[in-house]
N, C-alpha and C positions, 0 to 999 in steps of 0.2 A: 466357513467352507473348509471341508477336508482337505489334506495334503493330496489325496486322491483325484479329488476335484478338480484341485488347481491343475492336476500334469496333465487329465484328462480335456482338461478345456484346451490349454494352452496347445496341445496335439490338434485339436481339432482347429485351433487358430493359424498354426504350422500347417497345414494343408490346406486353409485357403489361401495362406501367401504362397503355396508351389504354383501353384492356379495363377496368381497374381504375375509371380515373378516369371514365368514361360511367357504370358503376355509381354511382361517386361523388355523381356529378349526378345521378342519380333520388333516393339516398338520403338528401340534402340536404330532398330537395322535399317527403318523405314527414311525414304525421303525427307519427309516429314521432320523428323528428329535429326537427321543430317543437316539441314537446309537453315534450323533454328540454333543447332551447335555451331554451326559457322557464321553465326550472326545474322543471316538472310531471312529477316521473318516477315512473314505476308499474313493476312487471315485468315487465307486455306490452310498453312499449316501450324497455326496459331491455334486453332479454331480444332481441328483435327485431334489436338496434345492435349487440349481441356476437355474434351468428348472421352479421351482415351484416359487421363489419368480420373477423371470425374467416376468415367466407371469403374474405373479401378476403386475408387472409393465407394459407390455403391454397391459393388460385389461385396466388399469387406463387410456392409451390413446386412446385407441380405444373408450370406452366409455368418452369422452372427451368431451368438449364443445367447439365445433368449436366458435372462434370472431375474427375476424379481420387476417385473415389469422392465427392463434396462437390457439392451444387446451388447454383448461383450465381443469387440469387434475390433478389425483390423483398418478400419475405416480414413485414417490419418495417415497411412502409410503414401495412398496415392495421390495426395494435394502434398505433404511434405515432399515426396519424391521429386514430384514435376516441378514444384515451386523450386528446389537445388540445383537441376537439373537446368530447368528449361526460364525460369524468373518468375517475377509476381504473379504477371498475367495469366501464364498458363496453374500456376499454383492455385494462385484467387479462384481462378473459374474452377476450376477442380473441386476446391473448397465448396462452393458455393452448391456446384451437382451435389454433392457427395452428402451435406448438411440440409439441401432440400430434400432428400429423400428419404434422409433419417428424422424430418421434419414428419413427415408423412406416417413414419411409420409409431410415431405414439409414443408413448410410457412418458414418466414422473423425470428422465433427465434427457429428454428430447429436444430440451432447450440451450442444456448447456454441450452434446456431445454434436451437436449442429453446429453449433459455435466452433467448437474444437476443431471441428471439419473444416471450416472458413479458416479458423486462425491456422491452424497447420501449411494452409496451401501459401499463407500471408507470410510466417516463418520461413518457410523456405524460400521465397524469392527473392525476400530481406537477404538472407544471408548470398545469395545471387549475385545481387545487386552489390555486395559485399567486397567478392571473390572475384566476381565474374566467369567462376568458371564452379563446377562440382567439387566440394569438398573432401579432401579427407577419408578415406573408408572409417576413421577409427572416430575420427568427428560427425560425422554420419548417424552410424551405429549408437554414438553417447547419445546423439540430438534425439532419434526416434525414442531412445530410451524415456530418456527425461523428460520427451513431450507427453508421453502417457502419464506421470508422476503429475504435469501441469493438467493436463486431462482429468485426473480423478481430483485432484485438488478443484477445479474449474465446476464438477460437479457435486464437487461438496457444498462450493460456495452457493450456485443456482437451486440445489433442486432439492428439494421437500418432498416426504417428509426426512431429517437428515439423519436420522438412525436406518432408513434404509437404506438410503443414500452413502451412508457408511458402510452398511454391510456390502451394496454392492459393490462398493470402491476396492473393502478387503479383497472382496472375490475376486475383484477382476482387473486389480491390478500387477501383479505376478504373469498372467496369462497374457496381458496388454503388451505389458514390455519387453517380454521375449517373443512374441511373435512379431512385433512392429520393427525390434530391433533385429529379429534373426532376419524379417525380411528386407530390411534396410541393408543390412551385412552383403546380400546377395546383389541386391539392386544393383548397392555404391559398386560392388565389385567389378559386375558387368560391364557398368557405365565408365567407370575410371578406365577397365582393359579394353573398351572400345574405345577410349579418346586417346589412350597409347599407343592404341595400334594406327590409330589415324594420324596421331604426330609422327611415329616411327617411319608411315609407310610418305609420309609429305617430309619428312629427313632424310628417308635414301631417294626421294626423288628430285628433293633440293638439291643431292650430293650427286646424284648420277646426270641432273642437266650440269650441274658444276662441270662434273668427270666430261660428259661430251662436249660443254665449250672448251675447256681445256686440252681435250682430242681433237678439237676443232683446230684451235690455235697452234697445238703441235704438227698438226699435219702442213697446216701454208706455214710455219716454220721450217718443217722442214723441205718443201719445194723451196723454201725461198735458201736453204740450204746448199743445196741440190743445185740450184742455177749458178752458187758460186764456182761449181766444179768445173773446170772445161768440157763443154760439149762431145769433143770427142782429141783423140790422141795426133798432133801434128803430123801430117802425113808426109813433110817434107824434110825430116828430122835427118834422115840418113841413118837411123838406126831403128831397131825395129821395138816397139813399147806396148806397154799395158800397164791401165791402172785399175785399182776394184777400191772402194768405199765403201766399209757399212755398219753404221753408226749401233750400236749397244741396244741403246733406244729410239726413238722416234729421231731424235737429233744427237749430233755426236761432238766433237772436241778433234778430231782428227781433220786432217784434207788434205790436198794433193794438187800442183797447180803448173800447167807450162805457160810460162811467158816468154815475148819474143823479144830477146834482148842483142841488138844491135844488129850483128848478123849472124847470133849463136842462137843456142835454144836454152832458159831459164828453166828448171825443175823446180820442183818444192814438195819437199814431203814433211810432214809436221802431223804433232802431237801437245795439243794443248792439257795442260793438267784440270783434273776432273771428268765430270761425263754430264753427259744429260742439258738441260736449257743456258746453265752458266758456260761452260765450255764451250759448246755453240756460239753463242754470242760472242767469245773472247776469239776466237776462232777468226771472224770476220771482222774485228779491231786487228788481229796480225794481220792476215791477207792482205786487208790497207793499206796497212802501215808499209808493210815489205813490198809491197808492187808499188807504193810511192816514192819508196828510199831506191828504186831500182832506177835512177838517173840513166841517162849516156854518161860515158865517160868514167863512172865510179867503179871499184873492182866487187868482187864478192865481199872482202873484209872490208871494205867502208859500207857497203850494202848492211851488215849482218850487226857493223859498230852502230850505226846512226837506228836502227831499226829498234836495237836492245834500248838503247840509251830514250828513242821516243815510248815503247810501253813502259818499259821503269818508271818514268817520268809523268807514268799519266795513269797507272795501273794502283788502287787502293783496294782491290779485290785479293794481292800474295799470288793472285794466278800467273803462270810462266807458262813458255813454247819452248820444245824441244823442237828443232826445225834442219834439216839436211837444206841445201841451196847448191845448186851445180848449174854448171854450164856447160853444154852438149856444142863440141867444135866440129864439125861434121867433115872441115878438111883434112883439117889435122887429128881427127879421129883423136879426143882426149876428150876429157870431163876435170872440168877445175870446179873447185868444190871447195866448202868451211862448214865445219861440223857444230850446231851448236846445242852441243847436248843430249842430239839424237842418237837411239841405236845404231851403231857400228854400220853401216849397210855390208851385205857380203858380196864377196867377188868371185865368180870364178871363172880361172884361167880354162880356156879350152884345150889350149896346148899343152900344158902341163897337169889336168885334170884334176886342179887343184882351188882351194879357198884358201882364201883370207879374208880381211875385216878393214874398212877402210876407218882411221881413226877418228876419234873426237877431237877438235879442232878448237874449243871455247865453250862456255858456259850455256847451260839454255838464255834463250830471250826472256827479260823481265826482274831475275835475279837482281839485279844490281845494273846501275847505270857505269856507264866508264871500261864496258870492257871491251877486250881487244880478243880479234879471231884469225886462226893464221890460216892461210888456204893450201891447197895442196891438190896436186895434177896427179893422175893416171890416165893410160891410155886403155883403149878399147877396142880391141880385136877382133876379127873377124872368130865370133862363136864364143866369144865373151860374154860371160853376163851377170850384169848388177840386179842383186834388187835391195831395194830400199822399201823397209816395214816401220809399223810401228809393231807395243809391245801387244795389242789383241791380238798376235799370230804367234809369237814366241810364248804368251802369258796365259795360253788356251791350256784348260784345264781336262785334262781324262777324268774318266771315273773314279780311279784313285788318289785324287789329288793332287798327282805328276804333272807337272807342265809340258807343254807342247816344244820348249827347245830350241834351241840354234841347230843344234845336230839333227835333227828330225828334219828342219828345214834346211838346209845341204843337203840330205840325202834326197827331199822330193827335188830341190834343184838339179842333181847330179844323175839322176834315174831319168828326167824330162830334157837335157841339154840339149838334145839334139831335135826338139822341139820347139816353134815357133814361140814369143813371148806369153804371148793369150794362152797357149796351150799349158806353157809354164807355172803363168799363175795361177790354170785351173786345177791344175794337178795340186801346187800349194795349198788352193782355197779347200780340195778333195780331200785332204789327209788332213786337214787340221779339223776338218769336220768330224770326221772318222774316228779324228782321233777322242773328240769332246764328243762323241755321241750324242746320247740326249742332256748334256750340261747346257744351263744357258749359254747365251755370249755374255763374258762375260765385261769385256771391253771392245773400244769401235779398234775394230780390221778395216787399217788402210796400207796400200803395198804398191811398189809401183816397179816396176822389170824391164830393165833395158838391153836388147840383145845386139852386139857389133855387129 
């Protein structure tokens, strides 16, 4: 046969695998072939895959190229396929359609391209049975190749007389194995980018029930958060207060606490290092710890020494507390206080329409065990007023990169004075918004305002 011949057959062989493989792509998509990919095989759709790849095998002979009493055909493509595909079963029966019908239709190698039919559907289950799963595109593509090469050899060895048997084999093995293999090429392709996309789409849905137990978990973390706060602000304090919380992310590293300590009123503003689930957590180990060490009888600096020395001591995580601690005297109108490590709180005098910073007083909680915190008293005026932050309200970033300031915060303090607390710190919480625009938060905002 001409070189003519050959491209001309082979073309004609490429057009019945376009036929084949459109089939292909419905059968992929069907129940059916879903049901037996996920291991769920029943009869009906057992039975369904070998009707389906079976004709696929008898199309290839029907649309065949008659030479020499012998059809030069695509026939092997659809028992090899299902048999990779789908296992023996659906392969075997595939085989077995595809080779009874090329039984049927006669010539001198009807016996061995029958056979070829059966064994192809048997090769690919084998290799199934192998893998467990479809092959390879580029092992695929070799297999269909080579099984035509086993094909003409198969009917060299059956069929007589074998000088024809030879010429047809010349002829028609060139044309065999590029359209077996170009439709193989397409098949595997399909079949691989369906099983991809099916692991792909059961990976983000592995990862997105992950994401909502996890959003789950964070949410009753953070109520359970949230209940650690006081409910609401003492109303017998003698001074006038507000506090605002609000964590970065779902949970935060920040909080805020009044305790009733003897016949004063306990404050606490804190900032634990980090953000997010750990900080949280560390958060409600200090809380503990420091509403435990808050004895009768002890002052703030034995309150703040036995507190450090219990996280030190019990702490393998390097996490610390920055933590303010005051006490609110309501007769004596003062606040005694020990600073450990936390931002400066600021003051300001109403009478003299002025700020200051009240000092650091000792280490944060956690650093080192053994340390010592000295306390120190201010009083509180009528139209005085503190407020105690952490650094998500000085450490708020603008659009340029600027931070949000000490000075910026005096000056919302110093413009609102003559407004009640609440009012104070909404004006705070107003401009630092203003001021971060559309920036994230980038740390928890916790702030607490005491007005004489």
């Amino acid at each position: 046969m001409d070189a003519y011949s050959i491209v001309s057959h082979s073309l004609v062989l490429l057009q019945a695998t376009c036929v084949i493989l459109v089939s292909a792509y419905l059968i992929t998509r069907s129940r059916y072939f879903v049901e037996v990919l996920d291991g769920h095989r029943t009869w009906e759709n057992q039975l369904a895959l070998i009707l389906f790849f079976g004709a696929i095998s008898v199309y290839g002979s029907v649309i065949g190229i008659s030479y020499s009493d012998a059809v030069i055909s695509v026939r092997d493509l659809g028992p090899l396929a299902g048999g990779m595909a789908c296992g023996p079963i659906i392969g075997l029966g595939a085989g077995l359609i595809g080779g009874a019908v090329r039984m049927t239709m006669g010539g001198f190698t009807a016996d061995a391209c029958s056979l070829a039919a059966v064994l192809a559907g048997l090769a690919g289950g084998l290799i199934y049975l192998k893998t467990r799963r479809f092959p390879a595109i580029a092992f695929s593509v070799a297999l269909a190749a080579l099984f035509e090469l086993f094909h003409m050899a198969l009917a060299l060895a059956l069929s007589r007389p074998f000088s024809v048997a030879l010429d047809v084999a010349e002829a028609g093995v060139v044309p065999m194995m590029l359209a077996n293999a170009g439709g193989m090429l397409v098949f595997a392709y399909i079949v691989s980018n369906f099983i991809a996309e099916r692991e792909n789409k059961a990976e983000r849905e592995r990862i997105q029930r992950e994401l909502d137990r996890e959003q789950a978990e964070l949410a009753v973390a953070a109520d359970i958060q949230k209940s650690f706060l006081p409910d609401a602000v003492p109303a017998d304090s003698g001074f006038d207060l507000a506090t605002v919380s609000m964590p970065a992310r779902v949970v935060g590293g920040d909080f805020y606490d009044f305790i009733p300590w003897e016949d004063r009123l306990g404050l606490v503003v804190a900032d634990v290092s980090g953000k997010g689930v750990p900080a949280a957590i560390f958060t409600g180990l200090a809380k503990t710890i420091l509403r435990a060490s808050m004895a009768p009888g002890k002052d703030i600096a034995e309150v703040l020494r036995d507190t450090n020395n219990i996280i030190a001591d019990n702490s393998r995580s390097m996490m610390f507390v920055t933590l303010f601690l005051g006490c609110l005297d309501q007769k004596n109108r003062t606040l005694t206080y020990a600073n450990a490590g936390h931002f400066p709180p600021l003051l300001f005098r109403a009478k003299e329409s002025a700020f200051s910073k009240l000092e650091v007083t000792g280490v944060a909680l956690g650093m080192a065990a053994g340390m010592e915190y000295q306390v120190r008293q201010i009083s509180l005026n009528p139209g005085d007023i503190l407020v105690l932050y952490t650094d998500g309200i000085t450490d708020a970033e603008g659009a340029g990169g600027e931070m949000f300031g000490l000075d910026r915060l005096a000056s919302a303090v110093a413009s609102s004075n003559h407004l009640s607390s609440q009012e104070i710190l909404d004006r705070i919480l107003k401009e630092v918004f203003a001021f971060s625009a559309d920036q994230e938060q980038f740390d928890d905002i916790t702030a607490m305002v005491i007005k004489g």
